[in-house]
DRENMI-304136 format. One record per atom (N, C-alpha, C): residue number from 1; residue in three letters; y, z, x. Coordinates in nm, 3 decimals, m for minus. Layout:
BEGIN
<pt num="NUM" residuo="ala" c2="Y" c3="Z" c1="X"/>
...
end
This chain:
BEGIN
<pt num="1" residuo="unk" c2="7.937" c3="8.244" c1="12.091"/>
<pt num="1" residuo="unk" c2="7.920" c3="8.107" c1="12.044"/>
<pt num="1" residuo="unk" c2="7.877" c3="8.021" c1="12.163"/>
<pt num="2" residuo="unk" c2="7.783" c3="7.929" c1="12.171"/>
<pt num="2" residuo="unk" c2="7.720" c3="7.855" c1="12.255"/>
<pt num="2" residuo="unk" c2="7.815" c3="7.712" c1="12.273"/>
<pt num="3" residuo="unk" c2="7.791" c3="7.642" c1="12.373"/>
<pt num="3" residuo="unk" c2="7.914" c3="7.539" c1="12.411"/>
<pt num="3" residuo="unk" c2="7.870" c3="7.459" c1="12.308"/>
<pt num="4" residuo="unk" c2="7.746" c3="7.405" c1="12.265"/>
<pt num="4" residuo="unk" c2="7.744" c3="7.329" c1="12.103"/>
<pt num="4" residuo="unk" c2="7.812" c3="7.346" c1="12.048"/>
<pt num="5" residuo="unk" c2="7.811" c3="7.469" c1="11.988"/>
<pt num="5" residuo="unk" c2="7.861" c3="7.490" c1="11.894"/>
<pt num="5" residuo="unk" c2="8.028" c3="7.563" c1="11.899"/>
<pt num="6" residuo="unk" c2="8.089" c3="7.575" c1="12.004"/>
<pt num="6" residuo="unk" c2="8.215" c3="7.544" c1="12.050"/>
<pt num="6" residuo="unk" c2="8.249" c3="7.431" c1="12.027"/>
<pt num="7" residuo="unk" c2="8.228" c3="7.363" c1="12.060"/>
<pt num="7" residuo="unk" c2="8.246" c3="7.184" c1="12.094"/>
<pt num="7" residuo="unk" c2="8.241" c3="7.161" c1="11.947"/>
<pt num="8" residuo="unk" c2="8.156" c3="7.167" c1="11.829"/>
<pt num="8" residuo="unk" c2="8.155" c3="7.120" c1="11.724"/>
<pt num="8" residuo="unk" c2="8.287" c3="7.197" c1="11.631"/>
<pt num="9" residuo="unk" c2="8.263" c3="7.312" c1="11.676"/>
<pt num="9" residuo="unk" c2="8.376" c3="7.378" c1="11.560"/>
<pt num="9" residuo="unk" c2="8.514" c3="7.312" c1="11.654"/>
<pt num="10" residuo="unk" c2="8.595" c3="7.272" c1="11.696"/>
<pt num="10" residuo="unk" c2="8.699" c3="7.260" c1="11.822"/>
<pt num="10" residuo="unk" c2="8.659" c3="7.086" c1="11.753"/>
<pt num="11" residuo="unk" c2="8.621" c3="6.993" c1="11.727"/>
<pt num="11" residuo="unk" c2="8.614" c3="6.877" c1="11.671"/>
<pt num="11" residuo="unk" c2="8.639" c3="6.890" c1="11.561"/>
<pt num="12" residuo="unk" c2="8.591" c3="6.975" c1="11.461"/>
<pt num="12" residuo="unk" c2="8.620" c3="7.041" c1="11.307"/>
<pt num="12" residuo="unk" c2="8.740" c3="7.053" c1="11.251"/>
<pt num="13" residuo="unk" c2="8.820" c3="7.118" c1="11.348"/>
<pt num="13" residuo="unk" c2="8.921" c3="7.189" c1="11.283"/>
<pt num="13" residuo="unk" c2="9.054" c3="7.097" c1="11.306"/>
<pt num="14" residuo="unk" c2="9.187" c3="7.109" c1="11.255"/>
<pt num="14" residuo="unk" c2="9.310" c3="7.072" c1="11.264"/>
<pt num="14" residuo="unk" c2="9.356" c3="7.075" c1="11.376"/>
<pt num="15" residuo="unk" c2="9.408" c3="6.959" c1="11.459"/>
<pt num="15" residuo="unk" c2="9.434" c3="7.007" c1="11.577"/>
<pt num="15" residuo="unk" c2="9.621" c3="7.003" c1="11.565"/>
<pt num="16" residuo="unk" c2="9.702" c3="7.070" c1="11.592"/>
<pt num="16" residuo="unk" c2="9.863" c3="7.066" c1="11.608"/>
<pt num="16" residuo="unk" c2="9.940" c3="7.005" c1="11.727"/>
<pt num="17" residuo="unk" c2="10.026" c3="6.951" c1="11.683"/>
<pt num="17" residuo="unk" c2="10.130" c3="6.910" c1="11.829"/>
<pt num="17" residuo="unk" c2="10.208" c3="7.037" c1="11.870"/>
<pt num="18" residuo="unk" c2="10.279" c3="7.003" c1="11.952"/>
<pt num="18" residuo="unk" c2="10.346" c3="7.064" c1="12.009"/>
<pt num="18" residuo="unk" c2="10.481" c3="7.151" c1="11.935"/>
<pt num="19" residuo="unk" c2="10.531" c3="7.041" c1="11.885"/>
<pt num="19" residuo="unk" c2="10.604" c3="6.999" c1="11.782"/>
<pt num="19" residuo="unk" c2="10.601" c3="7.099" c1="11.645"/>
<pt num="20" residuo="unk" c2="10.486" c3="7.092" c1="11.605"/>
<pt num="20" residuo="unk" c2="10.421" c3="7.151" c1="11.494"/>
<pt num="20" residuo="unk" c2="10.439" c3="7.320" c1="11.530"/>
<pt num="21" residuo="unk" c2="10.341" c3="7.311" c1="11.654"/>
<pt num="21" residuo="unk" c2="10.342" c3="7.470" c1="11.675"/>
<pt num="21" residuo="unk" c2="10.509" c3="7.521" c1="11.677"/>
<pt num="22" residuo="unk" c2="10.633" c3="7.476" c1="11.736"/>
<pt num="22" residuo="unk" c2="10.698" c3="7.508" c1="11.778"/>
<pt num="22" residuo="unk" c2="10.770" c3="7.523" c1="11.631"/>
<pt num="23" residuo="unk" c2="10.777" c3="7.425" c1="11.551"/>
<pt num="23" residuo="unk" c2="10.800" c3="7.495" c1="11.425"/>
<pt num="23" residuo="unk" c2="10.748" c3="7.602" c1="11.349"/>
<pt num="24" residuo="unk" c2="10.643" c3="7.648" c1="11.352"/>
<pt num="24" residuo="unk" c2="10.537" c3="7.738" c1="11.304"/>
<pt num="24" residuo="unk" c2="10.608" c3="7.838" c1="11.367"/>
<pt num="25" residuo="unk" c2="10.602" c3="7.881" c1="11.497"/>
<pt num="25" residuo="unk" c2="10.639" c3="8.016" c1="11.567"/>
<pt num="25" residuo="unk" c2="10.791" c3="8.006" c1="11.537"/>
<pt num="26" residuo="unk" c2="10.875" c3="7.903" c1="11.521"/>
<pt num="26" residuo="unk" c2="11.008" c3="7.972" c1="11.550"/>
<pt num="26" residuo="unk" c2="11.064" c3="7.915" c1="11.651"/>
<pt num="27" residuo="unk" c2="11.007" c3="7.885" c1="11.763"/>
<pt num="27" residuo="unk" c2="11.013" c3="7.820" c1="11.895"/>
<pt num="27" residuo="unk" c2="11.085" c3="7.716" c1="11.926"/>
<pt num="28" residuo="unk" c2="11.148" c3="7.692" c1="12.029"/>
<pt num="28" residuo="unk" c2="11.157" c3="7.550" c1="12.096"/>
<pt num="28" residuo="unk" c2="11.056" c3="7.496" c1="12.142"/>
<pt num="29" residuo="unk" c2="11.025" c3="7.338" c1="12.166"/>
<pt num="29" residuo="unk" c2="10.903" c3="7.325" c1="12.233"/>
<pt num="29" residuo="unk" c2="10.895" c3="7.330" c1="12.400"/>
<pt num="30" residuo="unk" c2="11.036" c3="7.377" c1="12.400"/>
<pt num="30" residuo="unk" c2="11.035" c3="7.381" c1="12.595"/>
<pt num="30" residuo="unk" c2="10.951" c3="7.515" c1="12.610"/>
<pt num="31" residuo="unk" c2="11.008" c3="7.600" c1="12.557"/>
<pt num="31" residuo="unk" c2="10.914" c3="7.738" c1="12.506"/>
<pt num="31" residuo="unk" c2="10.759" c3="7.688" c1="12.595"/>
<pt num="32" residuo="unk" c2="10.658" c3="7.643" c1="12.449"/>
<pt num="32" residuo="unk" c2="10.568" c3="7.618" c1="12.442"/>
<pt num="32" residuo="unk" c2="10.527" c3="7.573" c1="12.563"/>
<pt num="33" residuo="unk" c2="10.610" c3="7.433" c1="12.576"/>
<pt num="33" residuo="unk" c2="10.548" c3="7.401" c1="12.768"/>
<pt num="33" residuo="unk" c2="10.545" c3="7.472" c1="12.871"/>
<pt num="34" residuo="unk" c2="10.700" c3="7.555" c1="12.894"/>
<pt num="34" residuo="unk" c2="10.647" c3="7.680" c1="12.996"/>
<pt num="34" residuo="unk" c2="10.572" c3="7.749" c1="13.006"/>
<pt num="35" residuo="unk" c2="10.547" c3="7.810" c1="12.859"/>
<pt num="35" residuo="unk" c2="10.431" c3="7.894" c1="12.828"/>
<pt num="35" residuo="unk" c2="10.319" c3="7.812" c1="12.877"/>
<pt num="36" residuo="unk" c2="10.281" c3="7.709" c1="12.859"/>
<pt num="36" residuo="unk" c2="10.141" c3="7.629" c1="12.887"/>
<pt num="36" residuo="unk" c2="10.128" c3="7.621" c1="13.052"/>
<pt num="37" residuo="unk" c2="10.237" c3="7.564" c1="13.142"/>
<pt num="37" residuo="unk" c2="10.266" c3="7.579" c1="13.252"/>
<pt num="37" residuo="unk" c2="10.265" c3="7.720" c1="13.373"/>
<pt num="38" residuo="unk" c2="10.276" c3="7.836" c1="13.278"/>
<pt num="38" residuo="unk" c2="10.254" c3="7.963" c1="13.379"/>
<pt num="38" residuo="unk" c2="10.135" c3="8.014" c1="13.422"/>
<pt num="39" residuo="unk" c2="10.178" c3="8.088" c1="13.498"/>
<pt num="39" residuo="unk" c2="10.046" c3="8.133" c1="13.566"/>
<pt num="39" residuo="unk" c2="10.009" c3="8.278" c1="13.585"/>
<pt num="40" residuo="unk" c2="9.916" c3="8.311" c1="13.479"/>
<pt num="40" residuo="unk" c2="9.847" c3="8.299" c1="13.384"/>
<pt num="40" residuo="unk" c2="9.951" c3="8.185" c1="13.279"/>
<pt num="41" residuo="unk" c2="9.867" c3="8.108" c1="13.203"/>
<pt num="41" residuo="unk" c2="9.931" c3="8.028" c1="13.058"/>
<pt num="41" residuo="unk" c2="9.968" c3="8.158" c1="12.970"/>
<pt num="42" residuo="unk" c2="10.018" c3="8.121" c1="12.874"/>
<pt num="42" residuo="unk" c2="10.069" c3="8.209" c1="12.770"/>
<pt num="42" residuo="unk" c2="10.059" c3="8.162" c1="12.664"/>
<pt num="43" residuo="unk" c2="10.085" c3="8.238" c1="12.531"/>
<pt num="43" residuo="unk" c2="10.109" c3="8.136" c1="12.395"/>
<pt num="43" residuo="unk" c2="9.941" c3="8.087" c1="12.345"/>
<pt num="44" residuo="unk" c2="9.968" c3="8.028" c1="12.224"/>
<pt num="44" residuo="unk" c2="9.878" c3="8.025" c1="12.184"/>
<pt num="44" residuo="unk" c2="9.755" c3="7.955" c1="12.258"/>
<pt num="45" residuo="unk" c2="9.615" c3="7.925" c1="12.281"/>
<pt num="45" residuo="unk" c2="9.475" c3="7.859" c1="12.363"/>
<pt num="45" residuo="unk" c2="9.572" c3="7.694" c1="12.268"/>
<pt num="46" residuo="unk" c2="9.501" c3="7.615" c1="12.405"/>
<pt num="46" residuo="unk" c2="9.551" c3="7.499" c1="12.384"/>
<pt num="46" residuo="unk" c2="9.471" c3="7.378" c1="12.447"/>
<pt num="47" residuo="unk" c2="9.447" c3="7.280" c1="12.395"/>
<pt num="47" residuo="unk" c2="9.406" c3="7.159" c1="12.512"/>
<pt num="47" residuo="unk" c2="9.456" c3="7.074" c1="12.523"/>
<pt num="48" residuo="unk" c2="9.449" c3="7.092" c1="12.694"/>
<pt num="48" residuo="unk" c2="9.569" c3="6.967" c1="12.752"/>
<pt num="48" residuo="unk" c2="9.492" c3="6.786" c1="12.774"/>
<pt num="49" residuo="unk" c2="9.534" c3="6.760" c1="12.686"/>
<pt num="49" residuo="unk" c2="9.460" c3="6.613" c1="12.693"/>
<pt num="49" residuo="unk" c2="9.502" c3="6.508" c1="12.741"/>
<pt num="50" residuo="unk" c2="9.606" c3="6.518" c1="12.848"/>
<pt num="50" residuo="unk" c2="9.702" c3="6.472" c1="12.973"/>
<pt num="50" residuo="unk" c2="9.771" c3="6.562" c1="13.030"/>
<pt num="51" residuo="unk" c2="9.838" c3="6.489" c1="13.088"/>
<pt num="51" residuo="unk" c2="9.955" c3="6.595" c1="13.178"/>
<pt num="51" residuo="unk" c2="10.049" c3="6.611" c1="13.134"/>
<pt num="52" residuo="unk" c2="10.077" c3="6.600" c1="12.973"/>
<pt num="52" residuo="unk" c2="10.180" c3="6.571" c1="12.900"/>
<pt num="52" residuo="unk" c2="10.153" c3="6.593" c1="12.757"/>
<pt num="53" residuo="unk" c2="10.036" c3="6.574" c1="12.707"/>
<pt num="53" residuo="unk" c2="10.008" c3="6.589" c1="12.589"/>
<pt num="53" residuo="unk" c2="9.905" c3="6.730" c1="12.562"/>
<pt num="54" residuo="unk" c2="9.950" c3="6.823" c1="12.500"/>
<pt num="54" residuo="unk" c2="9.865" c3="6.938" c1="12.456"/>
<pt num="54" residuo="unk" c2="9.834" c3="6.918" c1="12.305"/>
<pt num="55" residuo="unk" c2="9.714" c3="7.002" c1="12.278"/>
<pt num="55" residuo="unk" c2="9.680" c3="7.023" c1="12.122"/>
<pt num="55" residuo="unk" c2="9.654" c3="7.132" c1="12.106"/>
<pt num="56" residuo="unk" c2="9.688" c3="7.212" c1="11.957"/>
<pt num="56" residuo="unk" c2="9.629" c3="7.349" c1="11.965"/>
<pt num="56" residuo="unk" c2="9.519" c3="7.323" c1="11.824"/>
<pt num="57" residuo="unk" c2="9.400" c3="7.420" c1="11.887"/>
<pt num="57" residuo="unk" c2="9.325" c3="7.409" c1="11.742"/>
<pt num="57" residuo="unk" c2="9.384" c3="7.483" c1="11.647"/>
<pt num="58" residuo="unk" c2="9.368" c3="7.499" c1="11.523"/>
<pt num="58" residuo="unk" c2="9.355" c3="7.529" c1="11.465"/>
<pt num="58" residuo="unk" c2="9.341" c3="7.749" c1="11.482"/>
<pt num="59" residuo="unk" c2="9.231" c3="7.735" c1="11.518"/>
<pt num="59" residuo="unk" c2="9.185" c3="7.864" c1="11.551"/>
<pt num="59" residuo="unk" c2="9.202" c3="7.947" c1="11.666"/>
<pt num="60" residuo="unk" c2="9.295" c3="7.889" c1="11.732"/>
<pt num="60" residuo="unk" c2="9.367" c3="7.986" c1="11.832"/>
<pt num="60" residuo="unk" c2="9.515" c3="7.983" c1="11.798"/>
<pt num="61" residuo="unk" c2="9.534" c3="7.869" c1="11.717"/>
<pt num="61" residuo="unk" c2="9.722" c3="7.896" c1="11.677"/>
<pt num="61" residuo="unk" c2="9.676" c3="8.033" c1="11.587"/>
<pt num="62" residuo="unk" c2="9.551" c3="8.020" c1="11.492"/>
<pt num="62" residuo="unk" c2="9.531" c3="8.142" c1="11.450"/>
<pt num="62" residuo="unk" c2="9.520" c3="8.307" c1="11.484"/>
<pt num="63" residuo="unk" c2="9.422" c3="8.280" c1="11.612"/>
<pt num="63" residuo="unk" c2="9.407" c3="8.384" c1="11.693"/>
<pt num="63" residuo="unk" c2="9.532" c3="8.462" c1="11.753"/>
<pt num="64" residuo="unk" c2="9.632" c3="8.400" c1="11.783"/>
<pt num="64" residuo="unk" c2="9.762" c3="8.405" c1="11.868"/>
<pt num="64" residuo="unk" c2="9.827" c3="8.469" c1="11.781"/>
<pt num="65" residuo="unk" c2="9.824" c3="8.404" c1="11.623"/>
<pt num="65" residuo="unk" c2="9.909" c3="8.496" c1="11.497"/>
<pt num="65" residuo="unk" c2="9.868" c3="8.656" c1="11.483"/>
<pt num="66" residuo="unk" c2="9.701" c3="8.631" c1="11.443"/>
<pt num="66" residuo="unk" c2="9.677" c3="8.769" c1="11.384"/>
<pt num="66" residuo="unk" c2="9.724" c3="8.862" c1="11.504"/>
<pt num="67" residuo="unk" c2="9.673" c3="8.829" c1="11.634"/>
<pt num="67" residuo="unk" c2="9.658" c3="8.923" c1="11.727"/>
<pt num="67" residuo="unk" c2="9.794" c3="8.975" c1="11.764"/>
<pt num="68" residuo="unk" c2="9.903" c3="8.934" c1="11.690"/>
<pt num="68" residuo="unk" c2="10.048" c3="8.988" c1="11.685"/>
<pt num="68" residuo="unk" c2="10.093" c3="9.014" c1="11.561"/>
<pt num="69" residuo="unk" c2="10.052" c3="9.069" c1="11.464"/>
<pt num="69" residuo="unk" c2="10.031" c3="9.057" c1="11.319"/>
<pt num="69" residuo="unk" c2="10.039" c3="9.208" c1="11.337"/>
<pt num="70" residuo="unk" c2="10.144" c3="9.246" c1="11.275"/>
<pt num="70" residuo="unk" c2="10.231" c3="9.404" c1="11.283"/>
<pt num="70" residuo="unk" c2="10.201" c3="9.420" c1="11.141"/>
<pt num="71" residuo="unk" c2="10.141" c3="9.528" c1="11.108"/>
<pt num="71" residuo="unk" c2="10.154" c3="9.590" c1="10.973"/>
<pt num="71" residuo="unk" c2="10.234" c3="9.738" c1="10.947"/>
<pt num="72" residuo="unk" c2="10.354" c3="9.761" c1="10.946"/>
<pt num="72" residuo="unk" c2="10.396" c3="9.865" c1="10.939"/>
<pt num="72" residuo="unk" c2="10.296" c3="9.988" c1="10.836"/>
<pt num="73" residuo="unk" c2="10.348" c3="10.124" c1="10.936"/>
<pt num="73" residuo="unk" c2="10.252" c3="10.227" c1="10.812"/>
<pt num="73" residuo="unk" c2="10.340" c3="10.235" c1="10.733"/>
<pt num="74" residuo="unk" c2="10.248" c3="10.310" c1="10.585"/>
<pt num="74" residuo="unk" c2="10.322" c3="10.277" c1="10.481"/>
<pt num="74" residuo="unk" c2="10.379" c3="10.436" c1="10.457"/>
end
């Protein structure tokens, strides 16, 4: 995908708080901030739009799900 069209889909989509995600996973949101804070980051792709405020799109809270998305054999 070309940065256009990064940039457009990433304007598109739902963006989540912190808050939000941390309900979604299960989480605390201290969780989430450490995770955002390490080094390497962790947890779901996120943008930090201060030094205090993160957003997650849409499509990496997604990405973060499937890519841990256990299907037992049957």
């Amino acid at each position: 995908m070309d940065s256009a069209a990064h940039k457009h889909s990433l304007l598109s989509q739902r963006m989540y708080t912190t808050g939000e995600v941390s309900r979604i996973l299960g989480v605390d949101a201290s969780t989430l901030r450490r995770w955002r804070r390490g080094k390497p980051a962790e947890g779901p792709g996120f943008i930090l739009i201060s030094e205090r405020v993160a957003k997650y799109p849409e499509s990496d809270l997604e990405a973060y799900l499937v890519a841990r998305h256990i299907i037992p054999a049957a």
